[in-house]
C-alpha positions in Angstrom: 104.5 112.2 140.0 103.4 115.6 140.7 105.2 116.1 144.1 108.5 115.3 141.8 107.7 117.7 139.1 106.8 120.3 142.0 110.2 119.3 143.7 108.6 118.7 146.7 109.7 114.7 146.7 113.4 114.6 144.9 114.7 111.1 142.9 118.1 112.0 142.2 118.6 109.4 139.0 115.3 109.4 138.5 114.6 106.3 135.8 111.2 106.4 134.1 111.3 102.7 134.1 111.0 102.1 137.4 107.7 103.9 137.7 105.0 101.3 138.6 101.4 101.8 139.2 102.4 102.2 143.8 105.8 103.9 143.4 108.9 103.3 142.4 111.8 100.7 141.4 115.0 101.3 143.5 118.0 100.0 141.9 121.2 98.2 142.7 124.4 100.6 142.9 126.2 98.3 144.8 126.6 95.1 146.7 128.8 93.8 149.8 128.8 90.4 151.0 130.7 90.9 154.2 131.7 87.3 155.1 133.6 86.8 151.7 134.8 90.3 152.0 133.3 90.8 148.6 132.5 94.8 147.5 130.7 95.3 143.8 129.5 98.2 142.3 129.6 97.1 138.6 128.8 94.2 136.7 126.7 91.1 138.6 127.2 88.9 142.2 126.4 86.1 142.5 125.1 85.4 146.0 126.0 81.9 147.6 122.8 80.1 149.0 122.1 80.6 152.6 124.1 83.7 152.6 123.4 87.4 153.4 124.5 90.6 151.3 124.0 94.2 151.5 123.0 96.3 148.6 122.4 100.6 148.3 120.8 102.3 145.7 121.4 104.4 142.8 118.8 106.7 143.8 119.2 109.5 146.3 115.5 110.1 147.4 114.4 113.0 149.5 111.3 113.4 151.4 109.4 116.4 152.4 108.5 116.7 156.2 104.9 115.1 155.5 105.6 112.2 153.3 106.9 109.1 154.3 107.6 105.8 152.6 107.2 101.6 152.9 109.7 99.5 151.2 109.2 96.2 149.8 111.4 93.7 147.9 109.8 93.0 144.4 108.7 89.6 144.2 110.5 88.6 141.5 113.4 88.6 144.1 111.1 86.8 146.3 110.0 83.9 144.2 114.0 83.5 143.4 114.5 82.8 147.1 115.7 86.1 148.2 114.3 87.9 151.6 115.3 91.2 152.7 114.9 93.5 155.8 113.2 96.6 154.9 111.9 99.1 157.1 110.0 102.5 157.2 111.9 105.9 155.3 110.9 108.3 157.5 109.7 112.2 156.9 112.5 114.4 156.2 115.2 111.8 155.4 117.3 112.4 152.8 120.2 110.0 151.5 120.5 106.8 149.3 119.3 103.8 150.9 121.0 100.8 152.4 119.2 97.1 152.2 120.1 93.9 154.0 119.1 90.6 151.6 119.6 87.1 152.4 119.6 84.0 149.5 117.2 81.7 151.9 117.9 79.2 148.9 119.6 76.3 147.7 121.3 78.1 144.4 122.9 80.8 143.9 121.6 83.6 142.8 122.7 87.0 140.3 122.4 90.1 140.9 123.3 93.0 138.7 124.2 96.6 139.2 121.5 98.5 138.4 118.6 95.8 138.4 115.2 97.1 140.2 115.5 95.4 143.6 112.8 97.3 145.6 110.0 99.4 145.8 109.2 102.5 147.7 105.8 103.4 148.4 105.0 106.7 149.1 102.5 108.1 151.9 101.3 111.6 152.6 100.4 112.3 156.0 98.2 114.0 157.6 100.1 116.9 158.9 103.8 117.5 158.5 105.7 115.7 161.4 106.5 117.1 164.3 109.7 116.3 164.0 111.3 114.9 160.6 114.2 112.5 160.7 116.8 115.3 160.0 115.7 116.6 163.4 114.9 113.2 165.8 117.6 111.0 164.8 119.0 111.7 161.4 121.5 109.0 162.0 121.6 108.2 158.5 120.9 111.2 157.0 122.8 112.0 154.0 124.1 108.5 153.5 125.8 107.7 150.2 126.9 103.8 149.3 126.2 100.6 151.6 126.4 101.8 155.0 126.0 100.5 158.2 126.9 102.6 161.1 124.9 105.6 161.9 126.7 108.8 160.1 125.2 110.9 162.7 125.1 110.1 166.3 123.2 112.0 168.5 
């Protein structure tokens, strides 16, 4: 909490809800389920069994050039059947976040705008990068919305 009140980390729609005792609750802004061409970004989806979906966040995070982050999907999403790929948010990045789920189920299953989906764990390290993500790739950098093709090429 105190590299956001120093503005050193930035939540833009920063909910004090979705503080937990490792980080912090990203919610649903939207959903896509590409194969029945189905874009949401209010109300609830449900999500056909055996199917995979795309969500983004509300939040806009940016990280300073020595903090980095892990994401994980809550396990309340877990134990519904739901798996997600998740990977790294590099130093530097700055941008709302895209997610890619999949209903391994039997059911369908709801998901509603604005309902904590996953968390991001925060890590300082030990020296600033060499190189942020702005700066290496930043092929996302910036990104607002579900998005799936690199915004920067380089």
């Amino acid at each position: 909490m105190t590299r956001l009140q120093k503005g050193e980390l930035k939540i833009d729609n920063f909910y004090e809800n979705s503080l937990t005792p490792n980080g912090y609750d990203l919610r649903i802004a939207e959903i896509a389920i590409p194969s029945l061409n189905l874009e949401c970004k209010e109300g609830k989806v449900a999500i056909p069994p055996k199917q995979m979906f795309y969500v983004s966040t509300i939040e806009r995070v940016e990280l300073p050039n020595d903090l980095a982050a892990q994401l994980w999907l809550r396990t309340s999403w877990i134990r519904k059947g739901i798996l997600a790929g998740l990977g790294k948010v590099d130093a530097g990045f700055a941008g709302t976040l895209t997610f890619m789920g999949y209903n391994v189920s039997d059911q369908e299953i709801e998901l509603n705008i604005a309902d904590r989906f996953v968390q991001i764990i925060f890590e300082t390290l030990h020296a600033p990068a060499s190189l942020s993500y702005g700066k290496r790739s930043g092929n996302y950098q910036g990104q607002e919305g579900i998005t799936l093709s690199p915004l920067n090429k380089v």
